[in-house]
C-alpha positions, 0 to 999 in steps of 0.5 A: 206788672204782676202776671202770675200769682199762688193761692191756696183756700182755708182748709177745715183746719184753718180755725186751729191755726196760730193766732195772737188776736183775740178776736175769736175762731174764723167762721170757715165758711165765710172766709171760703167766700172772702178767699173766692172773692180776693181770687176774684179781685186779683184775676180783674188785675190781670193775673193768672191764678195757680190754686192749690189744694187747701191743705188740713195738714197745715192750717195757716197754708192759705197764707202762702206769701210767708213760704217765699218771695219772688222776683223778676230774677229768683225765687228764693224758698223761705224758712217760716219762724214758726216751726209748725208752718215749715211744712207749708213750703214744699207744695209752693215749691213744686208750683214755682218750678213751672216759672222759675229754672232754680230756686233758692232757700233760706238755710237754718238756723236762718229763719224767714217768713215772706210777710217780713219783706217788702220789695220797693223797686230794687231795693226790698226791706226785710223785716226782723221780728218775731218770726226772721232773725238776723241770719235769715235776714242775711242769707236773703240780702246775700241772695238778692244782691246777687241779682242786683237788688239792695236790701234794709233792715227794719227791725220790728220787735217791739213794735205794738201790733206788728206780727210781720213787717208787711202788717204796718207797710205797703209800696204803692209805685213811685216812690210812696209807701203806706206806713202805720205810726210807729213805723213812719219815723224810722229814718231808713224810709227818708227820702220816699213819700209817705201815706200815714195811715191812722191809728185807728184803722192800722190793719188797713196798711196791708194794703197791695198794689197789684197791676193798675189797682189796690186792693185794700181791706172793706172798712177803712173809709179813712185810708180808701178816700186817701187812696182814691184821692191820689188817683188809685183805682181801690178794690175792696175786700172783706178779709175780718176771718183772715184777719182773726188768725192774724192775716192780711191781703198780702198773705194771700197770695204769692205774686210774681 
């Protein structure tokens, strides 16, 4: 149960920020609104928000699950690939040191971005693809498993589509996983059962359970029905501004 989570609203630069889209320069406004209404949506889950500042010196900051990942156990600061984000990560520090007694960091020349790793109960994958490496993944399965948690590899490069791990796989409780084509048949996630979403709504698999809901991006009815009819509660949420810088519901908040 998640009781706490970290968000940070769009600055006035967030339209400058990294993207391989192509579908064009966010409307700042609205995605202001779309970022109060997922605030919205995860206090009905249940969870006290910590919102920081926007910050224009930083304009991918509103997507703060890439400067970290939390635990029940440790909080383990990242390293992001891209250089231009590596800023982001001292403000998100100073929040997490009012919940956790120390905290970790991804060392260069390690590099590791939060949307690459997807915890499952005790066992997290961590993806390695165009922005964590093979160090930095390392550094951090080195780390978990000092608290008792096992790690996989799921390399992504070359993968059509998938900036981060977390753009093609969700962990949904009891043993199921969301995962888009292409990455369902990758023999390290035998053994869990699968909710394949199609192809043509791929951006839906950014989907993240929080407490006893979902929260799902509005405009997929496809992958919801199949949500719904496996007995989730599912909050929908317009996130089309995110999505033109390359971002999901899951890069908006760090939750612990």
């Amino acid at each position: 149960m998640f009781k706490h989570a970290i968000v940070r609203p769009p600055s006035s630069s967030f339209a400058q920020g990294l993207t391989t889209t192509g579908l064009g320069a966010p409307d700042l406004a609205l995605a202001q609104e779309q970022h109060r209404e997922y605030c919205a949506a995860l206090e009905q889950c249940g969870v006290a928000l910590t919102i920081l500042d926007p910050d224009p010196q930083f304009p991918d900051s509103t997507f703060v699950e890439d400067t970290a990942v939390l635990t029940t156990r440790s909080a383990i600061l990242a390293h992001p690939g891209a250089a231009s984000r590596r800023g982001e990560v001292s403000s998100v520090a100073r929040s997490l040191t009012q919940f956790y007694p120390s905290l970790q960091t991804i060392q260069p020349p390690g590099t590791l971005d939060g949307g690459d790793i997807c915890q499952a109960d005790d066992r997290f994958f961590i993806g390695i693809s165009e922005r964590t490496n093979e160090v930095g993944a390392q550094q951090l399965a080195k780390l978990l498993e000092q608290d008792s948690y096992s790690s996989s590899f799921v390399d992504i490069r070359g993968l059509n589509g998938l900036l981060h791990l977390k753009s093609g796989i969700a962990y949904l409780g009891d043993q199921r996983l969301v995962l888009t084509k292409g990455v369902e048949d990758l023999a390290i996630f035998d053994g869990y059962e699968i909710v394949t979403v199609d192809v043509d709504e791929n951006y839906a698999a950014n989907c993240v359970r929080v407490n006893n809901y979902v929260l799902v991006a509005a405009g997929y009815p496809k992958f919801s029905t199949e949500l719904s009819r496996l007995g989730y509660q599912t909050i929908p949420l317009d996130v089309s501004e995110f999505q033109k810088m390359d971002g999901g519901l899951s890069c908006l908040s760090l939750r612990y």
